[in-house]
Phi, psi and omega in degrees: 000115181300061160268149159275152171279082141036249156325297199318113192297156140010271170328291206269006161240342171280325179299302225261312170277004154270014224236326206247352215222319214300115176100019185297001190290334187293015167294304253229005170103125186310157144299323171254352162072321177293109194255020197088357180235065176074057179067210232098337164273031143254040169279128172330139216250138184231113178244138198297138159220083170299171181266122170263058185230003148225017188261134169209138184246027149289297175334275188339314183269329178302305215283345174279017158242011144286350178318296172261039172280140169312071204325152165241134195281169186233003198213196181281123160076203168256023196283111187307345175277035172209011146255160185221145193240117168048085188286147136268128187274141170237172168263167203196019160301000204264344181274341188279157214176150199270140181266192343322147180245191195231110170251154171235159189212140161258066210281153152275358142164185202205059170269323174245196192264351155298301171310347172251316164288004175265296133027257183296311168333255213331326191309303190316324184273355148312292176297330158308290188282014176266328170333307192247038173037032175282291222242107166284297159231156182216100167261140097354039205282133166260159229216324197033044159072044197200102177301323169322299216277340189278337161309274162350268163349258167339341177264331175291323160322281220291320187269342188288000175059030198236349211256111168289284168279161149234104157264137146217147180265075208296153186290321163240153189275306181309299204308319192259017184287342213265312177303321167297352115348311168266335171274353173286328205255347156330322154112327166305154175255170203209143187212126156242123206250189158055258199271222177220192133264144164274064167198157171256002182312346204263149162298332167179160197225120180250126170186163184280177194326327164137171171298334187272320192277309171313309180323282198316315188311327194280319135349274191296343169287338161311300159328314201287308186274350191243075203344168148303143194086335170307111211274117156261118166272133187265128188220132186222166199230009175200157180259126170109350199247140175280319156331302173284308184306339154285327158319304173285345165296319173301285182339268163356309214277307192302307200276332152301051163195030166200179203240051179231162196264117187235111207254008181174145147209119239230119139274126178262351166058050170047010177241144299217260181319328163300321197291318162302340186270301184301331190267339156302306147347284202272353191236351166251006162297271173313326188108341180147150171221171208225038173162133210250106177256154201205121200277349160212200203202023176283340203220022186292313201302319208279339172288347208265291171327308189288345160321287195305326195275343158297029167051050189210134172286161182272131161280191152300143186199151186257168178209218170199172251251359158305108171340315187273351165287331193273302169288346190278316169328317205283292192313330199263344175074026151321127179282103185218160177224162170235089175281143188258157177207084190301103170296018153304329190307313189310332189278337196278333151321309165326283162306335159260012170275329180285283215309328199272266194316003157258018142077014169265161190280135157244178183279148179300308184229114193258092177288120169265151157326125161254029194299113186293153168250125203254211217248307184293331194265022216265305183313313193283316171261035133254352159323312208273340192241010172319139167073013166247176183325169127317280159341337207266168224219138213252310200260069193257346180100354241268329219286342178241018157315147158298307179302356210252151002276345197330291187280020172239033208255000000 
C-alpha cells in the first residue's frame, strides 16, 4: 500500500534514511575503491532502478525503522498476530453490532505453499471464535490468482447482504484498488490484509512490517557475507505484487552502497525447476556466483540444488521460514538468513474483524512483528515444526489452534 506513514516520527525516519542512503554517491565508485580488504574498485557501478508505480522512499525509510520497535500487544500474552509496532488507533464504533457474525473473505488464491499454510492458520482462527459462538458464519471465495474473478468476487461478497466484515487479500495491488473502493462505499467495514491497496478506505491493513524491511534483511546479510566484488544474483518470482516489489526496491537500496556485482535479476514464476535452471544459467555464463539474494524462499532449496549439481559449494543465499529450507540450512551447515512474511498474519484479520464489530480500536495500518530466523534461533524453530511438511511455513502462529496438526499435515 503506497501510503505514507504519518504517524511515523520524524526523527526515527530521518534516522533510518541515513542509515540506509548514507554514501549513496558510492553507486558510482570511490576514487581509491580499496578499502584494504582485497578491492572493489573494479566493481560495476550498481544503481536502483525501481518500479515507480511502488517505490516510496518515506514507506520505505519508515518500514527499516520499525525493525526495531517494541510491539504493543492488542491480546492475551505476546502472541505476536496480536501485536502492532507504533499502532495509530482509529475508532470503529459506527460498525458495532451485535453477534454471532457473518465474516467474509476474498482471498487471492491458495497457489502456493505460504498461502496454503496461511489458508489452514486462518480457518483454525476461525474455528476458534465459531466455538466460542462469536462467528456464526464465514464464506470464503478463491480467486485463483484472477484479477477478474477477484472483482467478481468482492462484489458478489458486497451485494449478498451476508457479510457483517469483508477481508480482502488482493491478488494485485493497482488492478484491485478501485473494487476495494467500492466495497468500502458499501457501508461494511474492509479489512486488507498481506498484500495492499492504493486507497486508504479499509478500516485497517494488516501486515508484517512489509516488503522493504524483508528485502533489506536479506540484502544486507549478503553485504555482511559476501567478500567485495563478489557477483550476486537476484532471484524474484512475480511482477506487479506490492510486497514483492518492494522487496527489491529495499535490496536495490542496499547493494548501490556496497561493493558487489549484482550480475541479473530473474523472474523464476515461483517454480522449483526455472529457478534451477536460472541459476545453472547463470554459474555457466559467470563462472561462478558467490550469493543468492531471493525475494520469496518457496524454491530457495532448489536454487541451493544447481550448486550442488555443478559439483560447487552454495554460497550465501537467503531463503525464507519454509520447512525444507530451514533443514537443508541446518544439515548442509549453510551461510544463510530467513527474512519471514509470518503466515501468522492470516489469524489477524480474523481477529480484527470481531474487534471492529465490537466496536473496539484497531490500528489504522496494523504493522505486525517481522522477525528473520538467523543462525542462532534456526535450532528451536525447527525444533517447533518437527514431523510437519516440507512445505509448511515455521512461523504460522498455527500450534495451539484446534485444526493444528491435522490441517497442516
Amino acid at each position: 500500500m503506497n501510503r505514507k506513514n504519518s504517524w511515523l516520527r520524524a526523527a526515527a525516519m530521518l534516522l533510518a534514511a541515513g542509515l540506509l542512503v548514507f554514501g549513496v554517491a558510492a553507486c558510482g565508485g570511490d576514487d581509491d575503491g580499496d578499502d584494504g580488504d582485497g578491492g572493489g574498485a573494479d566493481v560495476p557501478a550498481f544503481a536502483p532502478d525501481h518500479n515507480p508505480d511502488f517505490f516510496d522512499e518515506q514507506e520505505m525509510n519508515a518500514q527499516l525503522a520499525l525493525r526495531d520497535v517494541e510491539p504493543e500487544d492488542f491480546g492475551a500474552g505476546d502472541n505476536p498476530w496480536e501485536q502492532a509496532l507504533e499502532p495509530e488507533l482509529v475508532d470503529t464504533s459506527e460498525y458495532q453490532t451485535d453477534g454471532p457474525y457473518s465474516i467474509c473473505f476474498s482471498n487471492a488464491s491458495v497457489d502456493n505453499p505460504w498461502r496454503v499454510v496461511g489458508w489452514a492458520t486462518m480457518q483454525g482462527q476461525v474455528q476458534v471464535y465459531e466455538d466460542e459462538g462469536t462467528i456464526a458464519n464465514f464464506q470464503a471465495l478463491d480467486a485463483e490468482a484472477s484479477d477478474d474473478k477477484q472483482i467478481s468476487d468482492i462484489r458478489r461478497l458486497t451485494n449478498s447482504g451476508n457479510c457483517d466484515a469483508l477481508i480482502v487479500s488482493p491478488n494485485t495491488t493497482l488492478t484491485l484498488t478501485p473494487a476495494v473502493e467500492q466495497a468500502c462505499e458499501s457501508g461494511i467495514p474492509v479489512i486488507v490484509f498481506d498484500r495492499g491497496v492504493d486507497t486508504d478506505c479499509p478500516v485497517t491493513f494488516i501486515k508484517p512490517i512489509g516488503g522493504y524491511a524483508f528485502g533489506a534483511d536479506a540484502a544486507e546479510f549478503l553485504v555482511d557475507n559476501v567478500d567485495s566484488g563478489g557477483k550476486i544474483l537476484a532471484l524474484r518470482i512475480l511482477p506487479g505484487v506490492d510486497v514483492l516489489e518492494t522487496r527489491w526496491s529495499a535490496a536495490q537500496e542496499v547493494f548501490a552502497d556496497a561493493e558487489l556485482e549484482i550480475v541479473g535479476d530473474e523472474q523464476t514464476e515461483g517454480d522449483a525447476a526455472n529457478t534451477k535452471q536460472i541459476v545453472s544459467d547463470y554459474l555457466q555464463t559467470e563462472g561462478e556466483l558467490d550469493g543468492i539474494w531471493m525475494d520469496a524462499g518457496a524454491t530457495s532449496v532448489a536454487a541451493a540444488e544447481a550448486f550442488e549439481d555443478a559439483g560447487m559449494e552454495v554460497p550465501p543465499i537467503t531463503g525464507e521460514d519454509q520447512h525444507d529450507f530451514l533443514q537443508k540450512w541446518d544439515q548442509d551447515g549453510l551461510t544463510a538468513i530467513a527474512p519471514t512474511y509470518p503466515t501468522y498474519q492470516w489469524r489477524t484479520p480474523i481477529i480484527a474483524a470481531v474487534r471492529i464489530l465490537q466496536g473496539e480500536e484497531v490500528p489504522k495500518e496494523w504493522n505486525l512483528p517481522q522477525p528473520p530466523i538467523t543462525e542462532d534461533d534456526l535450532g528451536d524453530r525447527l525444533a517447533a515444526i518437527e514431523g510437519l511438511p516440507p512445505l509448511h511455513y515455521a512461523l504460522c502462529g498455527c500450534e495451539d489452534l484446534p485444526n493444528f496438526p491435522g490441517s497442516f499435515e
